[in-house]
Structures are given as C-alpha cells and as structure tokens.
C-alpha positions, 0 to 999 in steps of 0.5 A, spaced: 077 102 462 078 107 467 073 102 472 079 096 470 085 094 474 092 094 469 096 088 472 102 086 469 102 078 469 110 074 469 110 066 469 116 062 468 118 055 470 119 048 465 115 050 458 111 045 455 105 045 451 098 048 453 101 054 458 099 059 454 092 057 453 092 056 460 093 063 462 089 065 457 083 061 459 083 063 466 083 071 464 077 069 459 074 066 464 073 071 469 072 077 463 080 081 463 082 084 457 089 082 454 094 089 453 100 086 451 104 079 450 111 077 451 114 069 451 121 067 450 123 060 452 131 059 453 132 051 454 126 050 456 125 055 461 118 059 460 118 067 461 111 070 459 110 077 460 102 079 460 098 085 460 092 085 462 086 090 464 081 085 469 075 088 472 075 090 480 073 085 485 075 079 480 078 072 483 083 073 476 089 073 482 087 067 485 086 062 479 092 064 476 096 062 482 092 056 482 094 054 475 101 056 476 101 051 483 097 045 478 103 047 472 108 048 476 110 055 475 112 061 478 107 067 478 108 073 479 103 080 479 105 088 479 099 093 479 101 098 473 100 105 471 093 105 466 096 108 461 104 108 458 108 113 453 109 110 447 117 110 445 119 116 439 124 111 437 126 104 435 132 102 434 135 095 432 143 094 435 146 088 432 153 085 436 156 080 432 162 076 433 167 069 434 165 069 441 161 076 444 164 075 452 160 079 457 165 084 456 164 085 450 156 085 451 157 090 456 160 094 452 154 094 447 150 095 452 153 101 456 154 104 448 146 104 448 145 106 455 150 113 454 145 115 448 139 114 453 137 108 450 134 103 453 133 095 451 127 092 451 128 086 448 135 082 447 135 076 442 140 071 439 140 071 431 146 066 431 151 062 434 154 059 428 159 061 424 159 067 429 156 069 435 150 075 434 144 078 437 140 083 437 138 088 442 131 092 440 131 099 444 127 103 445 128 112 445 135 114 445 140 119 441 141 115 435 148 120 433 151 119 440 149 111 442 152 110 434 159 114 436 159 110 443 158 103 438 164 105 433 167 106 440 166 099 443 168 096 437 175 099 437 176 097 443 174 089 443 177 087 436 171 081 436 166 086 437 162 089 430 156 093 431 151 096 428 146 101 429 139 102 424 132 105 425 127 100 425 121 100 421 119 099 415 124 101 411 129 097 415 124 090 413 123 092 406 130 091 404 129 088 396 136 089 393 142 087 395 149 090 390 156 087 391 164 088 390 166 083 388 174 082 389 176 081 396 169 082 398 164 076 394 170 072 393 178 072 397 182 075 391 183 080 387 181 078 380 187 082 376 192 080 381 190 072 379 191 074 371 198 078 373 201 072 376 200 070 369 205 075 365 210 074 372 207 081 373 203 079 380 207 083 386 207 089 381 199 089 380 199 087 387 202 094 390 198 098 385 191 095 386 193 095 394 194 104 393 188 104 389 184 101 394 186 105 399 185 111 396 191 112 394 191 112 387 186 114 381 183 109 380 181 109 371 189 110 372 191 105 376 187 100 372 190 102 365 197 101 368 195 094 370 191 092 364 197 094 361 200 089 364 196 084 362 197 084 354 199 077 351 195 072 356 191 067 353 184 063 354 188 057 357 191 063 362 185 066 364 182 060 365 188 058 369 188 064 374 180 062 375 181 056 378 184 059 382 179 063 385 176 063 392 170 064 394 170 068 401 166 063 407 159 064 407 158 066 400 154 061 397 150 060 403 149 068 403 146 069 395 142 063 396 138 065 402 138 073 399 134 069 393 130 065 397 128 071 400 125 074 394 132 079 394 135 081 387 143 080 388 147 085 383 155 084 383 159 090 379 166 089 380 172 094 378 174 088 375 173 083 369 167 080 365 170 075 364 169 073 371 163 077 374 159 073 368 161 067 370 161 068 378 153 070 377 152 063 373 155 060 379 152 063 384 144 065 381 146 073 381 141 077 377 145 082 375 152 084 373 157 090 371 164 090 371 170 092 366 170 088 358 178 086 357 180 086 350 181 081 347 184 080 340 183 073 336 184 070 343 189 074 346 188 079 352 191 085 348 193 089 355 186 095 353 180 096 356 173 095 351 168 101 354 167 105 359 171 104 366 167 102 372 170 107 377 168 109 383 161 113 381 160 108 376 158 103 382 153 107 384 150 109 378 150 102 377 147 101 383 141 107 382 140 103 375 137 097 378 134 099 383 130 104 378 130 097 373 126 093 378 122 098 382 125 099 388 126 105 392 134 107 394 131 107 401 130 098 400 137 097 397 144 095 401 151 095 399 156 091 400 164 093 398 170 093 402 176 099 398 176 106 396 171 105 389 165 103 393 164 108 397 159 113 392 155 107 392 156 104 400 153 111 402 148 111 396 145 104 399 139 104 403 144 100 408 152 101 407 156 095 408 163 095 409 165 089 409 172 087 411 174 095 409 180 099 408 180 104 414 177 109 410 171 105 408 170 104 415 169 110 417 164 112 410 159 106 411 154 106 416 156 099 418 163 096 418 163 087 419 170 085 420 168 078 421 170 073 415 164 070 413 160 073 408 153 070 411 154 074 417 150 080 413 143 076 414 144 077 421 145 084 420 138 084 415 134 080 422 135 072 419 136 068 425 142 062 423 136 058 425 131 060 420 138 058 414 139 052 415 132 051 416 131 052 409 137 048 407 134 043 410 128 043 406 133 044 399 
C-alpha cells in the first residue's frame, strides 16, 4: 500500500439510520480500503471513527464532505503514519460504584496513566443497581496500574476497581464456585440455627474470629456444633425462613446459567441449607458440612470430613476437573479467611464484601451489596440482563 494515503476519517452529529452505509458507500465509490472501524452513540450523538487507505489524487475528501453537509454532519480528515505499532498488552479496567463522581474517575484514570497505560476505549456496562464502566487500555505496567488501583480505591470508599488481562482466557470463563454464608446469602447459617438453642451471641463471636482468621477453623466449627446439640426439624426449618438472600443473587445465578456457566457453592456451613439453596436457585453443584441428626434431633457432631479452607479449593479443582474446564476459566467468590486457597486458586478471585485479609489475597475486591455486580466484572452490560429477562 505504499502508493496509498492513511487517512483517519471522524463523523459525529445526530445519528440516524443509514450514515453508515453512507460513509461506506462514498469510499467504495471511489475505490478506498477500509483499515479500521469505530462507532458509539451517546444520546443519539454519532461518533464514528474510520481508517481508511484511499488511492492519491481521489475526490474521497470532497464527497465525504459533501454527504456530511446533505446529513448534517461534521466531518473531519487527519492524514496519518502508513503503519502503527501494535500494543504488547491489553487490559481491562472495571470501576464500579453507587455513584463513580468524576473525582473518583479521575482517579481510576491517573491509576492507569501512572503505570504507563493508555485508554483506548471507555465503555458503560451499567447504571443500575450501580454505576460501572469499562475502560480497555492498551501497553502499560500491570503490577504498578494494579497498585495504584488498589490505592484509589482506598482513598474513595464508592470506588471498587479491577484490573485483568484481556484475551481469551478472560472471555472463556465457564465456572463460577461460590461462598455461601455472607456471600450468596446475608447471614451466617450457623448463627440462625444457634439463635435456636439461645447460643446465638456466642456462635457469633467465634464464626466472626474464624473469619478473620483468628481461629482454626475445624476447631472453631466442633465448638459451635456443639452448641447446636438438641435442635429439631421445626427448628431447623424456623431458622430458614429466616434466611436472606444477598440483592442481586437471583438475578446473578440466573443469568451466569443463561450464559452457559456451571454455578457450584461450597459452604463451611451445612447440607441441610446448601441443598435447598441449589433447588432454589438452579445451582449444579453443591458441598458443604453433614450436621448429624439422630431420630430427628441435631446431636451437636459433624458427619464426614469438615470442609475447611483447603477443602474449598479442592472442591473448586474437582468440578472444574468433572466438566472439563481449565482452572484458568474458573472464578470464585467468597468473603472470610476459608476461601482464601480457593479465591487464589480460581482463574479470577473475588472477594466480595471481605474480611480485610481477603482483600488483600484475592485479585479483586467488590465492596458493593449487590451481588450481581460481578457480571460487570465478566464484561455483561446490565442492558443485556434485563434484556433477557424480559424475554423470560
């Protein structure tokens, strides 16, 4: 092409249907090549970028002006290098929020600008339940841009952020492995039942010290079922109903399944409320602890191995191996000291509304109360969600 002219070509004005083909039909009429395409359309303002090679001598400028007068539209030309270095890296930057002010947003920005990236593209993936956009950057140091993300989300408490290699691996995610108390759902299972026996204030501060990583957790967990010895079906059934699903939770499993993703939740928790929540919610698979219960009454033991934090992640490494996906495709999702193996074993580790020490081991942290909010991480637009539930 080295007879042709690289001209970058920018129309904007009032979109409506056909300036596309429009554009397209003067460059084909007068025998250009088309390099490169970009469009976006912000309240019905037309932005569209074209790269194209155009033969010397052609009348291309005049009839792109032309048609830009007839359509009402600005059109402007910039004559560029032949030739433009490809970028080493691509990485995807996601800011979420209740609001993302422009103080916050310069902040995600100037992250991304201290580790010598550079946006190429900004994108809204939501404005409901939260705020959230995509900014696609291209070069730039991954470690120091993640540092001075972590940083700008420290300093803005509605700022969450995360940073993540695009490519294939990113957009081939196929399993997604969940915590289940305080993380699918609000409460802690255990403490329910123990509110039960009149033991609820004293399981509560032994669950919160092994969350925290305070406490071994095989250990804490025997003290607590002890705790626990005596309670009957009625009971059990009593602390269920009080159960809550975290917001966004049924929105979230249903759309990963629409997806083609396999859900899995494993739970340091109990059977008896994993199995019910995956009927519930159409989840594929499910592990947690096996209270025993002996003619009908809770007898305060544990049936089985404990699934403790290296548990989680085995369990994790099992159904990836079970439907054939590589670790690289999974993501997981917890928020206390057990799923830590597991968030860092995961292709993408989540720490959603976590202990201060899973922040800091996961890969990202949400901080957000809604649980939904991870399929912005994964790149679905909030637009695309309520499209297909409106199609049911």
């Amino acid at each position: 092409m080295s007879d042709l002219q690289t001209i970058l070509i920018q129309v904007s004005g009032p979109d409506r249907p056909g300036i596309s083909a429009g554009v397209l039909g003067v460059l084909d009429s007068v025998g250009a090549s088309v390099l490169d395409i970009e469009q976006i359309v912000i309240r019905g303002r037309l932005t569209l970028g074209m790269l194209i090679a155009v033969p010397p001598n052609q009348d291309v400028l005049k009839e792109l002006l032309l048609f830009g007068w007839e359509n009402e539209l600005a059109v402007d030309f910039e004559v560029v290098a032949e030739e433009s270095t490809e970028p080493s890296l691509l990485h995807v930057v996601t800011a979420l929020g209740p609001e993302l002010t422009p103080g916050e947003l310069r902040s995600v920005t100037e992250a991304i600008a201290e580790g010598e990236g550079n946006i190429d593209r900004i994108e809204r993936l939501s404005k409901y339940p939260i705020m959230s956009y995509e900014f696609r950057v291209t070069d730039g140091d991954e470690a120091v841009m993640r540092d001075r993300l972590i940083a700008a989300a420290a300093d803005h408490s509605g700022l969450d952020v995360a940073i993540q290699r695009e490519g294939l691996r990113r957009r081939a995610k196929r399993l997604v492995v969940m915590d289940v108390d305080s993380t699918l759902i609000q409460n802690e299972v255990i403490e329910l039942l123990a509110d039960e026996t009149g033991h609820g204030a004293e399981v509560k501060a032994i669950t919160d010290r092994a969350m925290a990583g305070e406490l071994d957790f095989a250990e804490s967990l025997h003290q607590r079922v002890a705790l626990l010895a005596g309670l009957d079906s009625a009971a059990i059934d009593r602390a269920w109903e009080r159960l809550e699903l975290t917001p966004g939770a049924r929105t979230f499993m249903r759309t990963l399944k629409r997806l083609g993703f396999v859900t899995a939740v494993v739970s340091g928790g109990f059977t008896i409320f994993t199995d019910r929540l995956a009927r519930e919610l159409d989840i594929d698979h499910a592990r947690a602890n096996k209270l025993e219960i002996v003619d009908g009454i809770v007898t305060g033991r544990i049936e089985g191995p404990i699934v403790d934090r290296a548990a989680k992640a085995e369990f994790l490494r099992t159904v990836a191996d079970v439907i054939g996906v590589d670790i690289a495709q999974t993501v997981a999702v917890g928020d206390g000291a057990n799923d830590i193996d597991m968030l860092n074993l995961a292709g993408l580790g989540i720490a959603f509304n976590g202990k201060s020490i899973v922040r800091e081991a996961a890969d990202t942290a949400l901080r957000v109360p809604y649980l939904d909010a991870i399929l912005f991480l994964l790149g679905v637009r909030r637009e695309d969600v309520e499209a297909a539930d409106q199609l049911g």
